[in-house]
N, CA, C and O atoms as CSV, one atom per row, in Angstrom:
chain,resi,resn,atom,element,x,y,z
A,1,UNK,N,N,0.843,-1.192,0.000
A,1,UNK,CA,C,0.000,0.000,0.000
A,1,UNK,C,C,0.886,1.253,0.000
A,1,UNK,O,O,1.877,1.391,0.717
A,2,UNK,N,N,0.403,2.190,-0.918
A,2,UNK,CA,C,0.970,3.490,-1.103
A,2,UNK,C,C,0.899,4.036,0.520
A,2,UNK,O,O,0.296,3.591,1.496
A,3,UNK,N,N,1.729,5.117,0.355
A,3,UNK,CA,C,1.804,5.869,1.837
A,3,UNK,C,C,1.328,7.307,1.921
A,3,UNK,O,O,1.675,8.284,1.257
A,4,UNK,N,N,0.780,7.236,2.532
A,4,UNK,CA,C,-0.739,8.435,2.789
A,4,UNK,C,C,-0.647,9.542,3.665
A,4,UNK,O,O,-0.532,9.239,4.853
A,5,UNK,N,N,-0.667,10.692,3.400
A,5,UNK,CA,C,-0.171,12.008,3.985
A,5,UNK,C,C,-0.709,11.592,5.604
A,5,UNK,O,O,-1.737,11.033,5.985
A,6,UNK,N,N,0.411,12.103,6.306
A,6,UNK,CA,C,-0.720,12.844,7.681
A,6,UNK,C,C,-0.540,14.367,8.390
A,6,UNK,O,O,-0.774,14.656,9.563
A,7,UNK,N,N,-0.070,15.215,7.355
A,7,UNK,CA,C,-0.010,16.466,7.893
A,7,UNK,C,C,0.444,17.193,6.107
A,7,UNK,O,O,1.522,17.200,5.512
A,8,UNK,N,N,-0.789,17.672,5.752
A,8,UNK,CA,C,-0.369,18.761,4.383
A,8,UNK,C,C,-0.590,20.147,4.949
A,8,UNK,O,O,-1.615,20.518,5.522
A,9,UNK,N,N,0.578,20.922,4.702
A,9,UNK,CA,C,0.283,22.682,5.552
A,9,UNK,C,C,1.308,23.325,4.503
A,9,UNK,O,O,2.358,22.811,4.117
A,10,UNK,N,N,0.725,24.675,4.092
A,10,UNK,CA,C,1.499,25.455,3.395
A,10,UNK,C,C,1.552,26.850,4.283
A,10,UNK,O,O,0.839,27.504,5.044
A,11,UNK,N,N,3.084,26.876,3.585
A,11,UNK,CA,C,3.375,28.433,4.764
A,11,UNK,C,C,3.869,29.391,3.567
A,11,UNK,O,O,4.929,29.405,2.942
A,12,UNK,N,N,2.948,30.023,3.496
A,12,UNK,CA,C,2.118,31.364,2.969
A,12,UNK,C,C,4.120,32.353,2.652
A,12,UNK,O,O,4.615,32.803,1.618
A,13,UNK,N,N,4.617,32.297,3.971
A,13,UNK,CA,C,6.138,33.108,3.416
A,13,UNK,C,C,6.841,32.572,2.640
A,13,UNK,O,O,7.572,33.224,1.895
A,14,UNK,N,N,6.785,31.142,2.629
A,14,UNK,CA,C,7.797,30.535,1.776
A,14,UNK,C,C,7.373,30.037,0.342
A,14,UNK,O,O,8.193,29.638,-0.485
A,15,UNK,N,N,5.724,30.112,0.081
A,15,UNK,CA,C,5.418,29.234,-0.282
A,15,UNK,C,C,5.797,27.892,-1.050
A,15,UNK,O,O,6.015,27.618,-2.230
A,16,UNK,N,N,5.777,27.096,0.282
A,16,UNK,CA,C,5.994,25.544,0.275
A,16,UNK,C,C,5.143,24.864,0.730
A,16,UNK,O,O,4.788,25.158,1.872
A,17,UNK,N,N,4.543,23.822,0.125
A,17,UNK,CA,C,3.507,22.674,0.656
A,17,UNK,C,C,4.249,22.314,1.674
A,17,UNK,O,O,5.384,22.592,1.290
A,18,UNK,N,N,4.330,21.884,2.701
A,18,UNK,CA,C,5.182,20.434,3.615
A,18,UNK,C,C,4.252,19.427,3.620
A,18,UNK,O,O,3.149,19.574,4.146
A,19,UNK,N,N,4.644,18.301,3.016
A,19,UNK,CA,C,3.590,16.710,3.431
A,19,UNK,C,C,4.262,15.905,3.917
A,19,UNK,O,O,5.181,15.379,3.288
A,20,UNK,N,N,4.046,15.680,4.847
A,20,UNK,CA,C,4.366,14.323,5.725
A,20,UNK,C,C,4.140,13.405,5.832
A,20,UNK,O,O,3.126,13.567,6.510
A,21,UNK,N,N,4.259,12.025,5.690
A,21,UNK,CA,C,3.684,10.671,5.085
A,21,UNK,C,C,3.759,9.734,6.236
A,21,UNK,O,O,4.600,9.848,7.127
A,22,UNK,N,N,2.971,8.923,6.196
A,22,UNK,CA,C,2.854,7.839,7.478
A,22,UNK,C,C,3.842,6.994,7.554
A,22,UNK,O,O,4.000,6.232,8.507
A,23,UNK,N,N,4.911,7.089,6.121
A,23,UNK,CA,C,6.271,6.130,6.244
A,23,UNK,C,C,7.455,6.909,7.051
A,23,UNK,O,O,8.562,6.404,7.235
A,24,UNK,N,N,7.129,8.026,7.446
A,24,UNK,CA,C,8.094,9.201,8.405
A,24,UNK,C,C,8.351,10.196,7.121
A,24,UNK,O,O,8.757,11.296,7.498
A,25,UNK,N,N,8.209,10.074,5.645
A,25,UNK,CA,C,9.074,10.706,5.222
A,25,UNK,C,C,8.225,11.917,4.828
A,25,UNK,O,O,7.004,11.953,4.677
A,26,UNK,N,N,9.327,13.128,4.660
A,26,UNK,CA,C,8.689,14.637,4.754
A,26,UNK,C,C,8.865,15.322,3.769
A,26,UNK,O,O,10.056,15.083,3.569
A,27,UNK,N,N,8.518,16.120,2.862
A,27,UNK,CA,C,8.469,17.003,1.819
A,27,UNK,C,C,8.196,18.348,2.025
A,27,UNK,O,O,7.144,18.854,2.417
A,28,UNK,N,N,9.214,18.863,1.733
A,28,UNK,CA,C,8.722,20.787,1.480
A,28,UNK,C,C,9.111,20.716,-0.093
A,28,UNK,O,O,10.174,20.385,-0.619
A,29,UNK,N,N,7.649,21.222,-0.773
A,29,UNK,CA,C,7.903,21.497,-2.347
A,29,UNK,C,C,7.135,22.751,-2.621
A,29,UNK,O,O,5.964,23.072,-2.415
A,30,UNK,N,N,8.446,23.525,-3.294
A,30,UNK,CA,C,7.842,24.709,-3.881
A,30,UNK,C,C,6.466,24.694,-4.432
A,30,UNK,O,O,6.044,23.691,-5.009
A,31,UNK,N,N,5.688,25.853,-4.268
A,31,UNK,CA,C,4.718,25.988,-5.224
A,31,UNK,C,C,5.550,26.135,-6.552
A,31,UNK,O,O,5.652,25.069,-7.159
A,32,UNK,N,N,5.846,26.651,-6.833
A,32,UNK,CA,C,6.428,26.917,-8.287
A,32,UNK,C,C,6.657,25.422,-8.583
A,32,UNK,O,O,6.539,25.177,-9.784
A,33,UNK,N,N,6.984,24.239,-7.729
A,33,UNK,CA,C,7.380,23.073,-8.528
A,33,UNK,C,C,5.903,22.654,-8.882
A,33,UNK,O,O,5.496,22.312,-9.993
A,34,UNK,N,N,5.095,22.761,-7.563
A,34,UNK,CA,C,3.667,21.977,-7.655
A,34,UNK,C,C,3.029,22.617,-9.343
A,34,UNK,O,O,2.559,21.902,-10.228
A,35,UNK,N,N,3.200,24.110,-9.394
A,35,UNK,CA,C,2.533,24.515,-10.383
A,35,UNK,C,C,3.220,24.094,-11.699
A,35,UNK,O,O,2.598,23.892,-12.742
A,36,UNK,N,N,3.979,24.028,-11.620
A,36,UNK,CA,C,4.905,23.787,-13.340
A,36,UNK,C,C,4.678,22.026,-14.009
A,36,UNK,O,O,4.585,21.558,-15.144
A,37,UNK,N,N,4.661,21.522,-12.791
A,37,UNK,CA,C,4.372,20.317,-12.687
A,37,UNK,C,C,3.120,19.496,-12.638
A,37,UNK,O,O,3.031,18.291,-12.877
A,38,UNK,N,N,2.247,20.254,-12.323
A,38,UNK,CA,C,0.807,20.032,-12.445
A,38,UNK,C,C,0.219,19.005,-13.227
A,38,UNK,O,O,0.096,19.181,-14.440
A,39,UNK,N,N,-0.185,17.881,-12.649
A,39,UNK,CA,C,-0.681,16.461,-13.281
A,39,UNK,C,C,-1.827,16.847,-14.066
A,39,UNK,O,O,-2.071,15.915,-14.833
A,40,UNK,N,N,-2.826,18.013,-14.260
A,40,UNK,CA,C,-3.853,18.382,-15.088
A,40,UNK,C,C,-3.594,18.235,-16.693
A,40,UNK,O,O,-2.555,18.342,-17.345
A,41,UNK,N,N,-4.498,18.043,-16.954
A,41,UNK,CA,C,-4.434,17.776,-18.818
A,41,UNK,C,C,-3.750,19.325,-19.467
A,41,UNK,O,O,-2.853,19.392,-20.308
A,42,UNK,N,N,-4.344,20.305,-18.915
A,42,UNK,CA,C,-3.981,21.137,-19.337
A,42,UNK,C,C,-2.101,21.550,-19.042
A,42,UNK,O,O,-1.670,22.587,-19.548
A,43,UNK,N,N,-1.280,20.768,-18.327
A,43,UNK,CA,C,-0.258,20.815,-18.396
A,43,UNK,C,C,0.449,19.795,-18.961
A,43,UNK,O,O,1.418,20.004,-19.691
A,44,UNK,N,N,-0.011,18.556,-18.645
A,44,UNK,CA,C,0.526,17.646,-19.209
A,44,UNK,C,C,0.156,16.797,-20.771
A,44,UNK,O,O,0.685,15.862,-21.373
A,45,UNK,N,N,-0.899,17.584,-20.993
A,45,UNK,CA,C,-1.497,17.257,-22.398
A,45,UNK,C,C,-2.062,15.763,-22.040
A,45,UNK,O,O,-2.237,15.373,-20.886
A,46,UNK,N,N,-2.217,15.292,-22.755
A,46,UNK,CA,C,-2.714,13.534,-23.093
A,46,UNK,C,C,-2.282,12.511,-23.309
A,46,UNK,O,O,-2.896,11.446,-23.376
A,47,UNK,N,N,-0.610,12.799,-23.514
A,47,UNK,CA,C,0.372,11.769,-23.812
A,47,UNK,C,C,1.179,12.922,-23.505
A,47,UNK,O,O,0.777,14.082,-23.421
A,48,UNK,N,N,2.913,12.295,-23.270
A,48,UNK,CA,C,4.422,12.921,-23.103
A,48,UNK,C,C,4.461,13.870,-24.469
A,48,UNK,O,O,5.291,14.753,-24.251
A,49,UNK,N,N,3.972,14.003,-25.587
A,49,UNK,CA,C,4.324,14.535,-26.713
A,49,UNK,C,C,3.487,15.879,-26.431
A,49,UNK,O,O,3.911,16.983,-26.774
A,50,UNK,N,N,2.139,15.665,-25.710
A,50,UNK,CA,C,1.658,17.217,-25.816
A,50,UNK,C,C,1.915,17.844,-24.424
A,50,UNK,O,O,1.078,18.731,-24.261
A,51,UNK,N,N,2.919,17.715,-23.121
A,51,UNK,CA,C,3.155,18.538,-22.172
A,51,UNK,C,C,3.460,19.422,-22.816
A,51,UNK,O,O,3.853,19.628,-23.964
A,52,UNK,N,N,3.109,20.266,-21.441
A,52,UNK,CA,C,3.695,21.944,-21.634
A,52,UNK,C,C,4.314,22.589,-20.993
A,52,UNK,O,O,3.874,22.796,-19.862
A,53,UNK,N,N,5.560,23.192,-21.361
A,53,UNK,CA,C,6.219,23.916,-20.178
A,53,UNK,C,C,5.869,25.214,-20.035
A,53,UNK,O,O,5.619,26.126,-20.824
A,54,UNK,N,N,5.913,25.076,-18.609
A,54,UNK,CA,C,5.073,26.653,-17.922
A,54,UNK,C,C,6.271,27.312,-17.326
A,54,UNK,O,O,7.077,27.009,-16.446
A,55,UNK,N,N,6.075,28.414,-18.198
A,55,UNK,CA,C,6.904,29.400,-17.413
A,55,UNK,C,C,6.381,30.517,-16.919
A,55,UNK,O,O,5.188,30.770,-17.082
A,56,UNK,N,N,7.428,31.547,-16.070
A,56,UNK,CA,C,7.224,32.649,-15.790
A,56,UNK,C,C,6.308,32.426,-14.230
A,56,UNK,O,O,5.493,33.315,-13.986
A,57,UNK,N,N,6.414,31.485,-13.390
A,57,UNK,CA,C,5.845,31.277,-12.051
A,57,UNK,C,C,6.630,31.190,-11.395
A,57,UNK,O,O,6.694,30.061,-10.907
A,58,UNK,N,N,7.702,32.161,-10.920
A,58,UNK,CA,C,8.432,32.039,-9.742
A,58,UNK,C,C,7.901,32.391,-8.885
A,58,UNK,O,O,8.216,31.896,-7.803
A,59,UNK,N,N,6.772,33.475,-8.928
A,59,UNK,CA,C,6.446,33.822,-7.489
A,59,UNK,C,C,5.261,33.537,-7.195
A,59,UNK,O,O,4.581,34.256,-6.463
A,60,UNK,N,N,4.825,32.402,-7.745
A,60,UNK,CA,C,3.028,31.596,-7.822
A,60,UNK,C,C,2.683,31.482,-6.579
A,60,UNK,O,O,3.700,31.512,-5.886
A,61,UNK,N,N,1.891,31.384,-6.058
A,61,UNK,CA,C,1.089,30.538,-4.179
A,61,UNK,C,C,0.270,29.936,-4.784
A,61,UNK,O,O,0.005,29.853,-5.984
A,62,UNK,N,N,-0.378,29.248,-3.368
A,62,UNK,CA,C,-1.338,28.769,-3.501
A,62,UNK,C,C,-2.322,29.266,-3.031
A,62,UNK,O,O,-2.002,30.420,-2.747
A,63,UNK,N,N,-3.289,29.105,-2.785
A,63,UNK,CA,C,-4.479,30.069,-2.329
A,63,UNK,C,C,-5.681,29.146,-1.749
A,63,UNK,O,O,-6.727,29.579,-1.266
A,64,UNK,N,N,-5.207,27.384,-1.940
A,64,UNK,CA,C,-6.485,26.642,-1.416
A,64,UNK,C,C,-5.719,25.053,-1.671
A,64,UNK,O,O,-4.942,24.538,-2.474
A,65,UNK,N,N,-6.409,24.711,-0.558
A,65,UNK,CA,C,-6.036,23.284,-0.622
A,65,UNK,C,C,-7.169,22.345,-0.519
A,65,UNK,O,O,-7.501,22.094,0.639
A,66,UNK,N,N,-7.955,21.667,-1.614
A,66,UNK,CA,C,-9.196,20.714,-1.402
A,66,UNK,C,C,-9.233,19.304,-1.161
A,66,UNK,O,O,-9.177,18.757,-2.263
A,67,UNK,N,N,-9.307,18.387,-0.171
A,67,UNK,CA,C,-9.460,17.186,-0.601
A,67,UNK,C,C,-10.356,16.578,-1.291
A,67,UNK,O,O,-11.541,16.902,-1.364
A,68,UNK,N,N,-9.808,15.634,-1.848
A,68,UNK,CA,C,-10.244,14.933,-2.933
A,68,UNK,C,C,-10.195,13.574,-2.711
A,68,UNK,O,O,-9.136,12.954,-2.814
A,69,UNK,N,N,-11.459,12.944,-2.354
A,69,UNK,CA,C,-11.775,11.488,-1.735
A,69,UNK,C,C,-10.746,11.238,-0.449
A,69,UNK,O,O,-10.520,12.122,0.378
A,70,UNK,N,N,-10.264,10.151,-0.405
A,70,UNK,CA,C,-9.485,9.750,0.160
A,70,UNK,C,C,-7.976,9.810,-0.321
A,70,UNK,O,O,-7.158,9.463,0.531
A,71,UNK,N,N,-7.552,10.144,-1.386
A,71,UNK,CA,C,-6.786,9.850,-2.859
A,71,UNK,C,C,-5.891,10.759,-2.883
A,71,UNK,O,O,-4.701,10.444,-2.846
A,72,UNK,N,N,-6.392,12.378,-2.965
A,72,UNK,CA,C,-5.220,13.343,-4.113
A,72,UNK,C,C,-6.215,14.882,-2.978
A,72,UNK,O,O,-7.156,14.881,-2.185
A,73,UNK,N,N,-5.376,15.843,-3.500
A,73,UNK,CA,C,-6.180,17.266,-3.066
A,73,UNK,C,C,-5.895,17.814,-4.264
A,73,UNK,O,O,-4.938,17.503,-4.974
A,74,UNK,N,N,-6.976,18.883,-4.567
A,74,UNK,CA,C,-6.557,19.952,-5.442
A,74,UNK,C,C,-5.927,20.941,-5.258
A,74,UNK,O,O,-6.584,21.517,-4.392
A,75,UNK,N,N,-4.718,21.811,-5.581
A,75,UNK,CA,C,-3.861,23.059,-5.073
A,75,UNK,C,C,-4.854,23.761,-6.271
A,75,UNK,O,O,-5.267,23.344,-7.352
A,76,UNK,N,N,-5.046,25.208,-5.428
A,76,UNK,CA,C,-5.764,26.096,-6.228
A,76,UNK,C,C,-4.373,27.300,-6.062
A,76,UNK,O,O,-4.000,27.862,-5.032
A,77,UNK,N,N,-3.894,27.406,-7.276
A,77,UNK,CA,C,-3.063,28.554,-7.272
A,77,UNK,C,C,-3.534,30.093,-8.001
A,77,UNK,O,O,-4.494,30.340,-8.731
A,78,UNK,N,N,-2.544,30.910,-7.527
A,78,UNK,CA,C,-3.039,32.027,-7.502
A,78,UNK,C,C,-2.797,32.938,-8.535
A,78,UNK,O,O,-2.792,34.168,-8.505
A,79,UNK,N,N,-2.496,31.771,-9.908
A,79,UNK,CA,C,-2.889,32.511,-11.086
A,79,UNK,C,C,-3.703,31.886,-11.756
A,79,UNK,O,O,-3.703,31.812,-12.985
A,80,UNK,N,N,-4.699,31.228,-10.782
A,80,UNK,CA,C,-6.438,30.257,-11.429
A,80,UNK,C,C,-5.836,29.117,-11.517
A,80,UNK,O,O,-6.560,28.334,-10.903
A,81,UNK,N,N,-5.161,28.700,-11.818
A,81,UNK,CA,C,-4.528,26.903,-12.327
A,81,UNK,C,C,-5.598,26.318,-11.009
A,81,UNK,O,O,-5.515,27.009,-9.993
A,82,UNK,N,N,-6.435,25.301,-10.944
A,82,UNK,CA,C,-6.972,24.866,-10.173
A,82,UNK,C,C,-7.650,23.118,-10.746
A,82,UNK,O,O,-8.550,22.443,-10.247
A,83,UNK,N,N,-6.790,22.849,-11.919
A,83,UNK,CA,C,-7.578,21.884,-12.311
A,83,UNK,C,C,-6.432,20.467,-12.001
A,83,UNK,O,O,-6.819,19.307,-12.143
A,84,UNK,N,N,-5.310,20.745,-11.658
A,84,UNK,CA,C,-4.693,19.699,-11.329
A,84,UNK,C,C,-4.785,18.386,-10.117
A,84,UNK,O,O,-4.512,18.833,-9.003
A,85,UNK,N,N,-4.977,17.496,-10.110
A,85,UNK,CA,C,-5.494,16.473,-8.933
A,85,UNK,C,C,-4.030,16.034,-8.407
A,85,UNK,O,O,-3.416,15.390,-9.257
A,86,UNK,N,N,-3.243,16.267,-7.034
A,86,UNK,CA,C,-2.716,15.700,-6.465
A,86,UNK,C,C,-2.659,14.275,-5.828
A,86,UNK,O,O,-2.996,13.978,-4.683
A,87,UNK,N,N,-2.229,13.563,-6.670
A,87,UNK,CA,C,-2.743,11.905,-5.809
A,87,UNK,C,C,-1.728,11.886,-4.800
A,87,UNK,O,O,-0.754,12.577,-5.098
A,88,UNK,N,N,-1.659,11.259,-3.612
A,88,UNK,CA,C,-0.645,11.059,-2.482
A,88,UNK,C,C,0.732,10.399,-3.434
A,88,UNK,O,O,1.720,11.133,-3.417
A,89,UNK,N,N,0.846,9.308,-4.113
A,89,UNK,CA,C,1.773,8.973,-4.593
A,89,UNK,C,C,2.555,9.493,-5.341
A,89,UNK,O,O,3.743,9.172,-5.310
A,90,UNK,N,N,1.986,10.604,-6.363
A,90,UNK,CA,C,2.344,11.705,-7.364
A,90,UNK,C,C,2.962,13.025,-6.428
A,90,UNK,O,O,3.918,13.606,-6.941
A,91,UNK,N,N,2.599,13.407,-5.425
A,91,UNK,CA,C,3.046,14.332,-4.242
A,91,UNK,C,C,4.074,13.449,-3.783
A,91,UNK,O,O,5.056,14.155,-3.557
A,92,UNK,N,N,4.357,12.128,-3.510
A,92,UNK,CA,C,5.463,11.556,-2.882
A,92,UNK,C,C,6.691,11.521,-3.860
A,92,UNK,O,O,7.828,11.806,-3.483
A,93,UNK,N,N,6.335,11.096,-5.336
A,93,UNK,CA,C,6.834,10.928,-6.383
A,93,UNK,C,C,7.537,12.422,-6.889
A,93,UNK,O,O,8.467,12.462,-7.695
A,94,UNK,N,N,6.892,13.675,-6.242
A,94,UNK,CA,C,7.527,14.918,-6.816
A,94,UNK,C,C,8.785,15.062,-5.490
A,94,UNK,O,O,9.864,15.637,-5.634
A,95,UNK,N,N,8.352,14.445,-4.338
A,95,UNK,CA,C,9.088,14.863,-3.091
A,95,UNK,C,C,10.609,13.717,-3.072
A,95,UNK,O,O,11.686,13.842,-2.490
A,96,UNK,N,N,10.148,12.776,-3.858
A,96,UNK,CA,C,11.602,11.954,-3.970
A,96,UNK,C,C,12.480,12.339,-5.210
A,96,UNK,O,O,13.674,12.085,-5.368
A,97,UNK,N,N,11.638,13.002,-6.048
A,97,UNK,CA,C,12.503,13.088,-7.060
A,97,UNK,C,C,12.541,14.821,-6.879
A,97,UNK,O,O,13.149,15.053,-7.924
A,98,UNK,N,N,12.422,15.523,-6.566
A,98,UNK,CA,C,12.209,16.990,-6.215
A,98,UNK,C,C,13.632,17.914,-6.840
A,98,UNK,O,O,13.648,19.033,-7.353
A,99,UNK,N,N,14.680,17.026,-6.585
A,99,UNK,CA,C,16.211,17.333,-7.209
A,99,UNK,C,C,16.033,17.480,-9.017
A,99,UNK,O,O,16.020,18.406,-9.828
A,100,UNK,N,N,15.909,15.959,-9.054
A,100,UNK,CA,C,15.819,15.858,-10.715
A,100,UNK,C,C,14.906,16.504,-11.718
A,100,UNK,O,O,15.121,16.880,-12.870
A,101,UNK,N,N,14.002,16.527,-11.090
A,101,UNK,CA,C,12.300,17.278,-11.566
A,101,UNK,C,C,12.481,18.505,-11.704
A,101,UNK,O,O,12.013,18.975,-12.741
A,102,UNK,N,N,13.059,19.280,-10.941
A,102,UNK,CA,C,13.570,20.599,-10.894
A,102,UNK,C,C,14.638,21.055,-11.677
A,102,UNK,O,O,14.638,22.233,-12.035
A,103,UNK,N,N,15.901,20.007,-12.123
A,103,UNK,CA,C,16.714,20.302,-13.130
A,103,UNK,C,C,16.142,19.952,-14.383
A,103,UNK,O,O,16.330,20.623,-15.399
A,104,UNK,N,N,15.372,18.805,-14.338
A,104,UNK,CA,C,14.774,18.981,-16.035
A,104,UNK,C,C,14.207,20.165,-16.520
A,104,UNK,O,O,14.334,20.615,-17.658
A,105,UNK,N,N,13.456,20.731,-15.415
A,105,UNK,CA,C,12.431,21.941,-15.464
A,105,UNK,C,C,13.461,22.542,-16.032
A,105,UNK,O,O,13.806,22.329,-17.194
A,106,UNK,N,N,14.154,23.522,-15.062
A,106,UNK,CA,C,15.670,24.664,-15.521
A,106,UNK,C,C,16.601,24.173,-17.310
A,106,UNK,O,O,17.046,24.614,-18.369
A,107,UNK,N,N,16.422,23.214,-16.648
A,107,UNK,CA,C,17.505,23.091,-18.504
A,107,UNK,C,C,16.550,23.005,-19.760
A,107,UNK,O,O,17.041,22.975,-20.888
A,108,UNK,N,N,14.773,22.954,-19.499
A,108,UNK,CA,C,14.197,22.885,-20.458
A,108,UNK,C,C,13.664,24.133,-21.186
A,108,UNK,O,O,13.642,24.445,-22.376
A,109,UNK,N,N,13.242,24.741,-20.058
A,109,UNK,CA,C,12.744,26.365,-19.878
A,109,UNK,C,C,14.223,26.999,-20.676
A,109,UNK,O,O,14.010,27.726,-21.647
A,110,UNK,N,N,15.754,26.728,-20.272
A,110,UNK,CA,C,16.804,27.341,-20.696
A,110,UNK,C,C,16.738,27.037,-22.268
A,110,UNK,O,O,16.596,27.992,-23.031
A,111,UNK,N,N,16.831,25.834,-22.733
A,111,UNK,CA,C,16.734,25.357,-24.224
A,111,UNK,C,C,15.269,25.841,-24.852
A,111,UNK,O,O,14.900,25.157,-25.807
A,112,UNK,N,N,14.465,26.826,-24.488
A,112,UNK,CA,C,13.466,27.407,-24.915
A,112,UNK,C,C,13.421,29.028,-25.015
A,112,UNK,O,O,12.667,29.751,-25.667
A,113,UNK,N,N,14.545,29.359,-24.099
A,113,UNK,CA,C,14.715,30.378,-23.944
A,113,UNK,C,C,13.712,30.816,-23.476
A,113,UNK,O,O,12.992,31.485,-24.216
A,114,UNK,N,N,13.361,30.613,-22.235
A,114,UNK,CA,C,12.353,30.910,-21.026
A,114,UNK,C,C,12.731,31.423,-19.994
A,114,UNK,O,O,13.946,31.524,-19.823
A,115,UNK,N,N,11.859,31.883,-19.036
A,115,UNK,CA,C,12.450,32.453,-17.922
A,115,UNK,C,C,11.331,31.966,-16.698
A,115,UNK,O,O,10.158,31.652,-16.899
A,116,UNK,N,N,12.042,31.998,-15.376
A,116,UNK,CA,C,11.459,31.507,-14.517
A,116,UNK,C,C,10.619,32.520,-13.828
A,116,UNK,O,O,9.748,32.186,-13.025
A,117,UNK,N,N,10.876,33.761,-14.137
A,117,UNK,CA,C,10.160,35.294,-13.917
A,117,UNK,C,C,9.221,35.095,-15.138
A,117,UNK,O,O,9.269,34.339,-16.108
A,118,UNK,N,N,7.984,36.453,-14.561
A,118,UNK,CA,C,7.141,36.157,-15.296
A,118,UNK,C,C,7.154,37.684,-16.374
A,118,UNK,O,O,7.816,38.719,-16.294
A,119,UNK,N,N,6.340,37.328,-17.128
A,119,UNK,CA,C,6.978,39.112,-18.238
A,119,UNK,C,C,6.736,39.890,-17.531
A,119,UNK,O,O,5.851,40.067,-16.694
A,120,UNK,N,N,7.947,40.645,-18.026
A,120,UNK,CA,C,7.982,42.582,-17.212
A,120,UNK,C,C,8.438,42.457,-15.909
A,120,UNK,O,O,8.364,43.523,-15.299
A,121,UNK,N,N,9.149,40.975,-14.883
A,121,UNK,CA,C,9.909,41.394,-14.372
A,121,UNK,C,C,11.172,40.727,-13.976
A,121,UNK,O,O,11.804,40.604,-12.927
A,122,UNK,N,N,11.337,40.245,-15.522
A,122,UNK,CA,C,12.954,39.418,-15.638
A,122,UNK,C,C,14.123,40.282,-15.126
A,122,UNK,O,O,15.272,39.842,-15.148
């Protein structure tokens, strides 16, 4: 059995989720990762060929946290993105890989010539 939050809290200065999992293990993940990363169709398209890279959210929040069954929560961020479903395993899966996930992000956005600021204040 997958391992199932028991404490999700975001702190508003840093914005960072922290989730804590019933296996001990703990996660602080940027909003900016949660948002760029976003399991919603609208980020990830329908297959690996239609993702999308989102830029220009360095300084994103969140603004709401919903649960969703027993399963996933929704992060409602605070430039509308609200359609992404957090499953516990996909939140564990961003928190173990949180290193690598984050350099693909940076070197992809770079080979696009993107920026992690959003326009008008690179």
């Amino acid at each position: 059995m997958a391992a199932e939050p028991t404490e999700i809290r975001y702190d508003k200065a840093s914005k960072t989720l922290l989730v804590t999992f019933d296996d001990g293990e703990s996660f602080t993940l940027p909003a900016e990762l949660l948002r760029t990363q976003s399991p919603s169709a609208e980020v990830q398209g329908h297959s690996p060929a239609e993702r999308k890279l989102i830029a220009g959210r360095r300084y994103v929040g969140i603004t709401g946290i919903e649960p969703v069954g027993h399963y996933a929560v929704r992060l409602i961020f605070d430039d509308l993105h609200d359609s992404g479903l957090f499953s516990w395993s996909y939140l564990y899966h961003l928190g173990e890989n949180q290193t690598e996930i984050w350099q693909t992000y940076l070197d992809e956005l770079s080979e696009a010539g993107l920026s992690r600021d959003p326009p008008g204040r690179a």
